[in-house]
C-alpha positions, -999 to 999 in steps of 0.1 A, spaced: 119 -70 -56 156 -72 -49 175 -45 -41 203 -37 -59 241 -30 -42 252 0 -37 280 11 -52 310 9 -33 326 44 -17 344 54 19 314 64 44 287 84 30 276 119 46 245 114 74 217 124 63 207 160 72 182 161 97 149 174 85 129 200 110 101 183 127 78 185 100 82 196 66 63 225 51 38 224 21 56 242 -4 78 227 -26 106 252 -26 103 253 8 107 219 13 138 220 -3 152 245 16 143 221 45 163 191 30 197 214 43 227 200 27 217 170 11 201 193 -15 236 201 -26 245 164 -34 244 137 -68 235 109 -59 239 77 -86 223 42 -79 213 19 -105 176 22 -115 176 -15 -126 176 -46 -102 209 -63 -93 223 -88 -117 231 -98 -151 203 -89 -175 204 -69 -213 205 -39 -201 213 -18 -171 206 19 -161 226 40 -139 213 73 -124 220 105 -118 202 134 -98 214 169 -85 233 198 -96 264 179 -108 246 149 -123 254 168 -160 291 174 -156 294 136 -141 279 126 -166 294 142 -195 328 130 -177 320 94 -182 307 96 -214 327 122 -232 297 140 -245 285 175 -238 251 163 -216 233 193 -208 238 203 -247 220 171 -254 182 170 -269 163 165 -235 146 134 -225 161 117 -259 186 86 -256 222 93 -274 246 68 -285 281 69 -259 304 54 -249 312 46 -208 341 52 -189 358 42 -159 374 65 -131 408 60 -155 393 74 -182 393 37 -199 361 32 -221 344 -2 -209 315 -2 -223 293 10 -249 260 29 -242 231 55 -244 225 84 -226 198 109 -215 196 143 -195 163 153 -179 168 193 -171 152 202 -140 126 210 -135 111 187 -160 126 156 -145 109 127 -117 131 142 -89 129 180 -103 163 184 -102 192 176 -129 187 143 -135 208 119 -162 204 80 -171 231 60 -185 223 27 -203 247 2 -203 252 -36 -210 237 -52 -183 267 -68 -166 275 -59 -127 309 -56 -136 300 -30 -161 273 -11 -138 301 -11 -105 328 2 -127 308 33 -139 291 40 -102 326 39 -89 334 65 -113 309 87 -107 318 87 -71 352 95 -80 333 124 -98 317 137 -67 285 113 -69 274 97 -34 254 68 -36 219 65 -33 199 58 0 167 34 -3 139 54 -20 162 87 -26 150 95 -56 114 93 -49 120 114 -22 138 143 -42 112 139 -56 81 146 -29 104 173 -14 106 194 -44 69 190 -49 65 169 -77 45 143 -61 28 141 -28 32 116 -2 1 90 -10 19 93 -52 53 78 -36 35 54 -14 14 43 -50 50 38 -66 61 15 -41 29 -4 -44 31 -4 -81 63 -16 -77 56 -44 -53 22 -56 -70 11 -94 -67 -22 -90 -87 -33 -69 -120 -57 -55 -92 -33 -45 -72 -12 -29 -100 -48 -5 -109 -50 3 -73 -12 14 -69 -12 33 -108 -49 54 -98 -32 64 -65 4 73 -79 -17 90 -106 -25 108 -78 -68 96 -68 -62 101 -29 -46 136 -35 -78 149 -60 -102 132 -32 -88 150 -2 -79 187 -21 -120 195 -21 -123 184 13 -94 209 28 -101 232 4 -141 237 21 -123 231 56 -101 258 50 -131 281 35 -151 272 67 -119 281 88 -114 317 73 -151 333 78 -148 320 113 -115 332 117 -122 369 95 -154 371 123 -128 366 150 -101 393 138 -128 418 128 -154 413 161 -162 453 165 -169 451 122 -203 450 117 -198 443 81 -178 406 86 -205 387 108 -200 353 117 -215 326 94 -244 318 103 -247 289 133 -269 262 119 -257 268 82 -219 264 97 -229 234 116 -243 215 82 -211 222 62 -188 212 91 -212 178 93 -214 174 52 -178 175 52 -173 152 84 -200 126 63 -175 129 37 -141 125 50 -159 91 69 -167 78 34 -127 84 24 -117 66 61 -144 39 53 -125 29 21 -93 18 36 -115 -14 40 -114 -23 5 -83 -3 -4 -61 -26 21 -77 -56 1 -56 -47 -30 -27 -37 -11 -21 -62 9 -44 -88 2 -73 -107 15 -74 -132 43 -92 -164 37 -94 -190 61 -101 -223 54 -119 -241 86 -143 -269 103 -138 -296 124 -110 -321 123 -108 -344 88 -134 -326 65 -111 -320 48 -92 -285 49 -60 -293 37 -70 -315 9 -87 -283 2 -60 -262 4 -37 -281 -19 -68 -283 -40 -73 -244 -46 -34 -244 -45 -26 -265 -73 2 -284 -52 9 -307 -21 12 -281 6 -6 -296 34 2 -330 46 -31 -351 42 -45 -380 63 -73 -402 77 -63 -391 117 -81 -360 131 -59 -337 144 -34 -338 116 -29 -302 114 -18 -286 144 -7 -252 132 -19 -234 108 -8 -235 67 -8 -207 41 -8 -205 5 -18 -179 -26 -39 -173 -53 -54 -142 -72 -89 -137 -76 -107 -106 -97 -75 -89 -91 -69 -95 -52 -40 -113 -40 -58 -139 -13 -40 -154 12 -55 -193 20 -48 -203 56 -55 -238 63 -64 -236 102 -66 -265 129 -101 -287 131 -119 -267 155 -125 -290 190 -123 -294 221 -89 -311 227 -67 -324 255 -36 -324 234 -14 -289 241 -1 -288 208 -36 -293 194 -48 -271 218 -26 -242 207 -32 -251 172 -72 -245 180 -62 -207 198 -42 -200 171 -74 -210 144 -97 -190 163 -76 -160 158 -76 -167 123 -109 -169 119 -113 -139 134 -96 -120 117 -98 -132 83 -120 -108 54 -136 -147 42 -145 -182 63 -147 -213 40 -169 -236 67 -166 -273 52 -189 -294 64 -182 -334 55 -211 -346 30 -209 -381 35 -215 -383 75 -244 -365 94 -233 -331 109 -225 -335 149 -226 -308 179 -188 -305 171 -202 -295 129 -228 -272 152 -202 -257 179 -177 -252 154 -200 -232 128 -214 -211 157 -175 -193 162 -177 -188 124 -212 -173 119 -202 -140 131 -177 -134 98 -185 -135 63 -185 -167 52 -194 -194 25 -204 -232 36 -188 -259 16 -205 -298 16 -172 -313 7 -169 -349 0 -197 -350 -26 -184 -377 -44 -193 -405 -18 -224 -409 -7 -242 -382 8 -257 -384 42 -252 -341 51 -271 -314 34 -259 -286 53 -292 -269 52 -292 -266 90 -264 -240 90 -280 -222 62 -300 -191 70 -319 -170 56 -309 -146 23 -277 -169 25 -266 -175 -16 -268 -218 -8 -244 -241 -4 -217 -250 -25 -211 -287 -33 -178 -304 -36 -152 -325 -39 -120 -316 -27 -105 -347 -40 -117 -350 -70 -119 -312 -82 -159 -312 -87 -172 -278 -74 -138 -259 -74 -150 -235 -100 -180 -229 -87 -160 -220 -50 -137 -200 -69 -165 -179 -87 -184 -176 -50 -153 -164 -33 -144 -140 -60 -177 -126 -59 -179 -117 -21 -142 -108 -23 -155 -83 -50 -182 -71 -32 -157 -62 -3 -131 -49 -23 -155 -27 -44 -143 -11 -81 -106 -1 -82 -120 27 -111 -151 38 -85 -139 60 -65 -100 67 -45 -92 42 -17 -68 48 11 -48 17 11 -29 21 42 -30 23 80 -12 58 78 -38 72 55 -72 55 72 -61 70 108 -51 103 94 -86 105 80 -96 94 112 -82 122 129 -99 146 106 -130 132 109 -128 129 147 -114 163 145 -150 177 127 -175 158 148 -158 181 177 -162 208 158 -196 204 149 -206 195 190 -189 227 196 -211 249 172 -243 229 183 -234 243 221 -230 275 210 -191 276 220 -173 307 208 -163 306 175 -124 300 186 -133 266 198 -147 256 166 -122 272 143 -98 251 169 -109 220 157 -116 221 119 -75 234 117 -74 200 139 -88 186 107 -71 204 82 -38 199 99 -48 154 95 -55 156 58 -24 173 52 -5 151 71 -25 122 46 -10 137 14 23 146 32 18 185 26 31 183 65 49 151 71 71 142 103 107 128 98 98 96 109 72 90 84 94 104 56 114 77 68 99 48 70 83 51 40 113 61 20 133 32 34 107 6 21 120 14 -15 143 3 -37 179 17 -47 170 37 -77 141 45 -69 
């Protein structure tokens, strides 16, 4: 998605500096945002460029009285969250447009704060001439993701609900669009809140038995009963990391690779399953010496097709970093399409070539069924394998069948979007793996009868991760980087 401009003003304020990490608490968190609490900002909400209509918006305590100066209406006596006819004005006072506006009170608003949204014909003449004005008005504009963050520092979404916006926002797939919506509806918060919540339960018997030692009547939980829980709740937070898997398939899409020894017929393939002439096709081995890319949706996963080097020994050193680079590819990729050539017997090259794919999940392909067949491909099949599909790259016999195999093991990777929350990225799958690292420590240390300060050390170890997952502590730097992904408006 394109970002749209900012609207034009002399240098804008830096950014207050945030303490290290920010506290849970909503309020609090404001308080921790410093100055830049005391700002309006205005961006438009819509992308850049002519279109029907365009929205500008307003957030903090003087996003009322700016507005009501460029439209000439009272907009804080306005019925809330209801559009009303206005006209829009310039710094000059000069009415340029005509409109409709709204006022969201805080705290009943995204950001929580005063927040107001004018509509306007959706001209960037039009949109520039009223953000200049409400920078003449005291307005600054916008940073990348502002909003959104106003938002997660006054509490009313968490940090996994911003990262589901941007997601929702960037979606290739319907798939991906379910993921992003269950997780800004917040799914990873709900699954994580039970898990702190028994962490923290653990943590304050251990820590009452501590405090009170010479009270008889607060004894420490028992040993082996305190060892289960911390283990039932380690079992569980290594489910939550464990999804990541099949969250980052939505997210960011799976990896297929397409591979095989030269002239089976990988690119035809790829142009096949791509509907168009991406990969240049010809009778000489060796053709493709780097690696081509393409992609397609299936059951709601955005897949990635990489058309990779034949697979061979080769004294050519372009060829030969074409091979390294394949192998890497291979290796990495969530699916393998093998393609074997149907209409020559299978060589040591077929056999050497299948033997660095085995090890990934894979489907073999008998392309070239429409000459002759001399290849059954049954040698590379093992046991419990699904088969072998059949086809023709060239002619299009089998596609369907390939598509409705790769969608099926792509589905069994990816899992049901509805099942269950998903972490969907790297942040969230090695915060849980801090946690989870966090209890098994835990759990060794009541096993070996360590004092109970050495365990109660390590489940707020734990604690301390999942909070950091939903952002309810959250370092600068992550605020940053993840705010700065968005879009102006947002």
């Amino acid at each position: 998605m394109r970002r749209s401009r900012r609207p034009r003003r002399k240098d804008r304020p830096e950014r207050a500096a945030l303490p290290e990490e920010v506290p849970v608490d909503g309020s609090r968190r404001r308080e921790a945002a410093g100055p830049e609490a005391e700002t309006t900002i205005v961006a438009p909400a819509t992308p850049e460029g002519v279109g029907a209509i365009a929205i500008l918006r307003l957030s903090g305590p003087r996003a009322f009285p700016i507005a009501s100066a460029l439209t000439g209406l009272a907009v804080a006596s306005l019925p809330p969250r209801t559009l009303t006819r206005c006209a829009v004005r310039d710094a000059s006072g000069e009415e340029i447009d005509s409109g409709l506006v709204a006022c969201f009170p805080a705290p009943a608003s995204f950001t929580g704060e005063d927040l107001a949204e004018i509509h306007l014909h959706g001209s960037p003449v039009l949109v520039e001439q009223a953000a200049d004005a409400a920078c003449a008005l005291g307005a600054v504009p916008a940073a990348p993701g502002e909003f959104s963050r106003r938002a997660f520092l006054n509490g009313k979404i968490d940090l996994t609900q911003a990262e589901g916006l941007a997601d929702l926002i960037a979606a290739r797939t319907e798939g991906a669009a379910r993921a992003a919506l269950r997780q800004l509806r917040g799914g990873i918060g709900r699954a994580v809140a039970p898990l702190r919540d028994r962490m923290l339960s653990l943590l304050s018997l251990l820590e009452a038995s501590i405090d009170f030692s010479d009270d008889e009547d607060i004894p420490p939980p028992p040993r082996q009963q305190l060892i289960d829980n911390i283990k039932d709740v380690g079992s569980a937070v290594g489910r939550l990391r464990d999804s990541f898997a099949r969250g980052r398939l939505y997210r960011e899409g799976a990896s297929v690779a397409i591979a095989g020894v030269a002239n089976v017929g990988k690119s035809s393939l790829l142009n096949r399953l791509l509907g168009e002439e991406r990969a240049i096709v010809t009778e000489i081995p060796g053709t493709t010496r780097d690696y081509l890319s393409g992609e397609i949706s299936l059951s709601g996963v955005p897949v990635r097709l990489v058309d990779t080097a034949g697979l061979r020994p080769t004294e050519d050193p372009v060829e030969r970093e074409g091979v390294r680079r394949s192998r890497e590819i291979v290796a990495e990729s969530d699916l393998v399409l093998f393609l074997l050539d149907a209409s020559r017997p299978a060589h040591a090259g077929d056999e050497g070539a299948y033997r660095e794919v085995a090890r990934r999940p894979h489907l073999l392909l008998r392309n070239k069924c429409d000459l002759p067949p001399a290849e059954s491909g049954e040698r590379f099949a093992g046991p419990g394998r699904a088969g072998i599909v059949s086809l023709s790259a060239k002619t299009g016999e089998g596609i369907d069948d390939l598509l409705g195999r790769m969608a099926a093991e792509l589905a069994s990777q990816a899992g049901d979007i509805l099942a269950e929350a998903m972490l969907t990225r790297m942040r969230h799958a090695e915060a849980a793996g801090k946690a989870g690292e966090a209890l098994r420590r835990a759990a060794e240390a009541a096993e070996a009868g360590m004092p109970e300060e050495c365990v109660a050390a390590d489940l707020r170890d734990a604690s301390r991760a999942l909070a950091e997952l939903t952002g309810e502590i959250a370092p600068e730097e992550i605020l940053e980087t993840i705010f700065s992904s968005f879009c102006i408006g947002k």
